[in-house]
C-alpha positions in Angstrom: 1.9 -24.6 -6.4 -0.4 -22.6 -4.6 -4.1 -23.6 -5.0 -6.6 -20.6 -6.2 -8.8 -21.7 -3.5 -12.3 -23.0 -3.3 -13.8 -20.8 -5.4 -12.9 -18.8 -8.2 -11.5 -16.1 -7.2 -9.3 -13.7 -9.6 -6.8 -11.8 -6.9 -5.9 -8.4 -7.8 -1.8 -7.3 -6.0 -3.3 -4.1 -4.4 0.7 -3.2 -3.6 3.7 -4.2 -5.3 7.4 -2.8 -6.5 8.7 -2.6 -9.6 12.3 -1.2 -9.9 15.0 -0.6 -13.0 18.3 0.2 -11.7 19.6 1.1 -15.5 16.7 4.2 -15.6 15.9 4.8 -12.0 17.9 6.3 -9.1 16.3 5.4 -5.9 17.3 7.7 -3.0 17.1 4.9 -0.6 19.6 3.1 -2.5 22.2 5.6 -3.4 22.1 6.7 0.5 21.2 3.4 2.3 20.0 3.9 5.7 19.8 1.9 9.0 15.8 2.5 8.9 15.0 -0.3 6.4 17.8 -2.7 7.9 16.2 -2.0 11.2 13.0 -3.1 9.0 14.6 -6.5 7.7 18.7 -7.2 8.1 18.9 -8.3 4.5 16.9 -5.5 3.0 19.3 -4.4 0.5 19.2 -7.7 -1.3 16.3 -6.1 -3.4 18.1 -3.7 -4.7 18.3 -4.8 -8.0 16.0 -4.4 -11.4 12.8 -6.0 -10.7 10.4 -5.8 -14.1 7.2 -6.8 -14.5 8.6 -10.3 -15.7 10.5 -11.2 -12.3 7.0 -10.1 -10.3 4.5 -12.7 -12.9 7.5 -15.5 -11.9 7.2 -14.6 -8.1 3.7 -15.0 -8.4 3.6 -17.9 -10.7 0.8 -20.5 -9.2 -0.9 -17.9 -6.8 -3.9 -17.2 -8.9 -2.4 -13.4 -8.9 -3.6 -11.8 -12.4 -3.9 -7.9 -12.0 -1.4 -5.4 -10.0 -1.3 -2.1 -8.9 2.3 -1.0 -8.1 4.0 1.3 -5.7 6.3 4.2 -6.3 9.7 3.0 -4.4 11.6 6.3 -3.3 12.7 6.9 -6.7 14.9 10.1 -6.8 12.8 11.7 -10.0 9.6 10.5 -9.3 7.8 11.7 -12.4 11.1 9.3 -14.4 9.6 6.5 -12.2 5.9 7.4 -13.0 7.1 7.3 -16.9 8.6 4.4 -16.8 5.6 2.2 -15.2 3.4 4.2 -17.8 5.5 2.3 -20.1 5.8 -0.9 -18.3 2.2 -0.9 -18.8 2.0 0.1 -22.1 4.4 -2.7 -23.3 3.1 -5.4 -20.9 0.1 -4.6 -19.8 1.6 -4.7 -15.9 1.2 -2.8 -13.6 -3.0 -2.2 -13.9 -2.6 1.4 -11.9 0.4 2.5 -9.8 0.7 4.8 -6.9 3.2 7.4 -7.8 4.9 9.6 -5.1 4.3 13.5 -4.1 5.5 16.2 -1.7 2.3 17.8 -0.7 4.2 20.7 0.9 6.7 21.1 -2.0 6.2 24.1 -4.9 6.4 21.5 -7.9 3.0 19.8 -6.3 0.8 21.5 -9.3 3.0 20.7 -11.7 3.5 17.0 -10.6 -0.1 16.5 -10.5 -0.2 17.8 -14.0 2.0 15.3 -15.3 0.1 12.6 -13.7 -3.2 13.4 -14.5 -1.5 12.5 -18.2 -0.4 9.1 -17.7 -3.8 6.9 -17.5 -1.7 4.1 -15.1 -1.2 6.4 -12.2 -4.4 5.9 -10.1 -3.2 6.9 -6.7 -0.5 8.8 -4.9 1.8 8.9 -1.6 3.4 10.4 0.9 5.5 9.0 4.0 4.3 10.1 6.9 6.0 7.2 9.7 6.8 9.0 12.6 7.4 7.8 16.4 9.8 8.1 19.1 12.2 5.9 18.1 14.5 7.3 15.7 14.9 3.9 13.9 10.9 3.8 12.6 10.8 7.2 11.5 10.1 6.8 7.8 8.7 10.1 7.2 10.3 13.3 7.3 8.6 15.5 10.2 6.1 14.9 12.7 4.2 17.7 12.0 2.2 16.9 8.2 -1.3 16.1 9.4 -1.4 19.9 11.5 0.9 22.1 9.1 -1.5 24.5 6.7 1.1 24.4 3.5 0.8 20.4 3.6 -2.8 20.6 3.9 -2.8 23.4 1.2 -1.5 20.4 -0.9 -4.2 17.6 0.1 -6.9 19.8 -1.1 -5.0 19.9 -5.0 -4.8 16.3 -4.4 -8.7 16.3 -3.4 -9.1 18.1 -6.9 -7.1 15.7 -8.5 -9.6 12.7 -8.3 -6.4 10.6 -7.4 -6.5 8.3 -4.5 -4.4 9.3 -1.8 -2.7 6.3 0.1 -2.6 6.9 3.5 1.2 6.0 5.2 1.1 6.5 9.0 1.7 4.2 12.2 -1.5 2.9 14.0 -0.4 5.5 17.2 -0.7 8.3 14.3 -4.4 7.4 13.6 -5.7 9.8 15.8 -3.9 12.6 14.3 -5.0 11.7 10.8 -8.9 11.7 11.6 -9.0 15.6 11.2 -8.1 14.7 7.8 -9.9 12.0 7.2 -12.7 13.5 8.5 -12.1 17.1 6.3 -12.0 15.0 2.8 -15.2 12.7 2.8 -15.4 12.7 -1.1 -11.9 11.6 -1.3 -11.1 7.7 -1.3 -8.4 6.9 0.8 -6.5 3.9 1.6 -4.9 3.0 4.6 -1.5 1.1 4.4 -0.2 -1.6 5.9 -3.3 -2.3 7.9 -2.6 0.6 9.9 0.7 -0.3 11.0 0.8 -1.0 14.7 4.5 -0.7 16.4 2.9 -2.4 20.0 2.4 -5.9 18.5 1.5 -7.2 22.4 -1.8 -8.4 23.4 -2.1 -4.3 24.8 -1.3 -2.9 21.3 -3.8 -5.4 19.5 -6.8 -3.9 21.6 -5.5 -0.8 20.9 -4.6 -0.9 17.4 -8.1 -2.6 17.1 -10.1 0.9 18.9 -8.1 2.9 16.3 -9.0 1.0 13.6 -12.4 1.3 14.4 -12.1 5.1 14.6 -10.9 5.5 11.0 -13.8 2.7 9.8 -16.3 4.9 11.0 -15.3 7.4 8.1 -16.4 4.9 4.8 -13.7 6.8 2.2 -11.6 4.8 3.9 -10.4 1.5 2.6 -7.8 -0.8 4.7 -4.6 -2.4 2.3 -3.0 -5.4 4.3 0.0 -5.4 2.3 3.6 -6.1 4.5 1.6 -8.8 6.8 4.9 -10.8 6.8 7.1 -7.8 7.4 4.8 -6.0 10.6 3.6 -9.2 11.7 5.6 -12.5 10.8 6.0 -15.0 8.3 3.5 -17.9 9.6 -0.5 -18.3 9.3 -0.3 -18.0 13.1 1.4 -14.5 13.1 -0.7 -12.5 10.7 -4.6 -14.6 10.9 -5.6 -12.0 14.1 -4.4 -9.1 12.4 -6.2 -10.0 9.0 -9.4 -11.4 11.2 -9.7 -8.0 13.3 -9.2 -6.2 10.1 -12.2 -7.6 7.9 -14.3 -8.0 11.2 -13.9 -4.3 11.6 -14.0 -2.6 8.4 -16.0 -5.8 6.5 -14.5 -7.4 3.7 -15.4 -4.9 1.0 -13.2 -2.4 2.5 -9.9 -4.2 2.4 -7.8 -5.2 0.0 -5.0 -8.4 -0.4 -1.6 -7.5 -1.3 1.8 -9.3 -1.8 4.5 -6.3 -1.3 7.0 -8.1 -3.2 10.1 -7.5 -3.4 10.1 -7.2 0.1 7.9 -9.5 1.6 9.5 -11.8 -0.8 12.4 -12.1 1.3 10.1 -13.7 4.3 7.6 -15.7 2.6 6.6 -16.1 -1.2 3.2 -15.3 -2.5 1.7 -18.6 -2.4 2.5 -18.0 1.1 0.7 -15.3 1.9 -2.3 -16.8 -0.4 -2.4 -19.9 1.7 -2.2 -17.9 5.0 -4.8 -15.0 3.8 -7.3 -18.1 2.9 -7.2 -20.0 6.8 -7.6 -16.6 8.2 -10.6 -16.2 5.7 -11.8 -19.8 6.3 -15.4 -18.4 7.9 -15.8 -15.9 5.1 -18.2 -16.7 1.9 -17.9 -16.6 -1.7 -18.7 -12.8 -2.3 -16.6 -11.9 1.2 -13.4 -13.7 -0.4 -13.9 -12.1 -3.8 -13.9 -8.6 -2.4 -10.8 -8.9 -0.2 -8.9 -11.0 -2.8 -10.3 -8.3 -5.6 -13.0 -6.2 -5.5 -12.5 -3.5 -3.1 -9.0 -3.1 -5.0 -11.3 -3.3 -8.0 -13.0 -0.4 -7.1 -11.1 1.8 -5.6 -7.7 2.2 -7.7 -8.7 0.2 -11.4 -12.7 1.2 -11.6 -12.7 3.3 -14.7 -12.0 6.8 -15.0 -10.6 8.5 -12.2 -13.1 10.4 -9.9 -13.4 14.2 -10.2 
């Protein structure tokens, strides 16, 4: 068992799936795809239900006791967003969820709409991967951050008072400050602490200038979910990565989170717990409690949703 730590610290999952292969059709597993086995070999061995009751057993012990989950390329995405709305209804899990949109797409308005009536959906998505190398391309054009229809569909999301969670690879970053930069009033969240394809000692420094580009902008808030997936399944691998991170945007601006299923298949939460806490070992009381909680807290569970 995994212990809480040394202080008391209640850790909010700022990122996890839930799935339900009898209700949902999930594109990604109707079509599978060499992407996400270029990602992790055994990948598909999560496809399968996963309800709120597998996730509390996968975190059993990690002192885990609030979630916000992530849409997971469900076909009917508004079907997915209903069914979490009742997960949490009947369970009281997932806290807030993430749901998924098309900002370029002619339902966008409509979508919204039906959002804005379900009280767990606190945030919403897009793919935007893109790089050179066919096998990382996660998103579906290059061109998002510069094309005027796309951006047309930001500013409904701006109204929306929804967080938008940012999905792009740290060599995007650059292309993303316009954005960033255009929306102050809206709270966004970067992924996957930013995602950096050049994991040498070269990419590092660079990934580390780009993060501190996007810091600069204080809408932003940094989610280190994926650590063992981007970075490796051992303390050693992913304490520089989370170190840079909370050096460079400070503690209240990131967020802990377990990605399970997935990460699940590399390390298991008590894990990541244990690993988050040496890299963390220098860090007080009130740092801890805002990476472990607070800035997750704040941005996707505080209240009503900002308008």
């Amino acid at each position: 068992m995994c212990p809480v730590g040394r202080f008391s610290v209640h850790r909010i999952d700022a990122h996890a799936h839930l799935l339900d292969l009898d209700r949902i059709t999930y594109g990604w597993i109707e079509r599978p795809t060499p992407l996400l086995t270029h990602l992790l070999p055994d990948y598909y061995s999560i496809a399968r239900s996963y309800p709120p009751a597998a996730y509390h057993d996968d975190v059993a012990g990690a002192g885990i006791t609030r979630m916000v989950a992530c849409e997971f390329g469900a076909v009917d995405a508004i079907a997915e967003a209903r069914w979490i709305q009742e997960c949490h209804d009947n369970t009281g899990t997932p806290e807030g969820f993430i749901a998924a949109v098309d900002l370029a797409a002619a339902d966008l308005p409509d979508r919204l709409a039906t959002y804005g009536e379900l009280s767990v959906v606190r945030a919403v998505r897009q793919p935007l991967y893109w790089s050179e190398d066919p096998l990382t391309r996660l998103g579906a054009r290059p061109d998002h951050l510069t094309d005027p229809d796309w951006l047309q569909g930001f500013e409904r999301v701006a109204d929306s008072g929804l967080v938008w969670d940012l999905l792009v690879y740290a060599e995007q970053l650059p292309l993303a400050l316009p954005l960033i930069a255009r929306f102050p009033h809206v709270p966004i969240v970067l992924e996957a602490a930013g995602w950096p394809l050049d994991r040498s000692p070269e990419g590092f420094q660079k990934w580390r200038e780009q993060l501190h580009a996007v810091s600069e902008h204080p809408n932003v808030t940094l989610k280190l979910q994926g650590l063992a997936l981007v970075f490796g399944a051992t303390p050693s691998a992913v304490t520089p990565w989370i170190s840079a991170a909370v050096e460079i945007f400070g503690a209240d601006r990131c967020m802990f989170a377990t990605h399970l299923p997935v990460d699940g298949l590399l390390w298991t939460a008590g894990d990541l717990v244990e690993a988050t806490e040496l890299a963390l070992a220098g860090a007080d009381e009130h740092a801890r409690a805002d990476y472990f909680g607070g800035t997750a807290e704040r941005v996707y569970l505080g209240g009503e949703r900002l308008r």
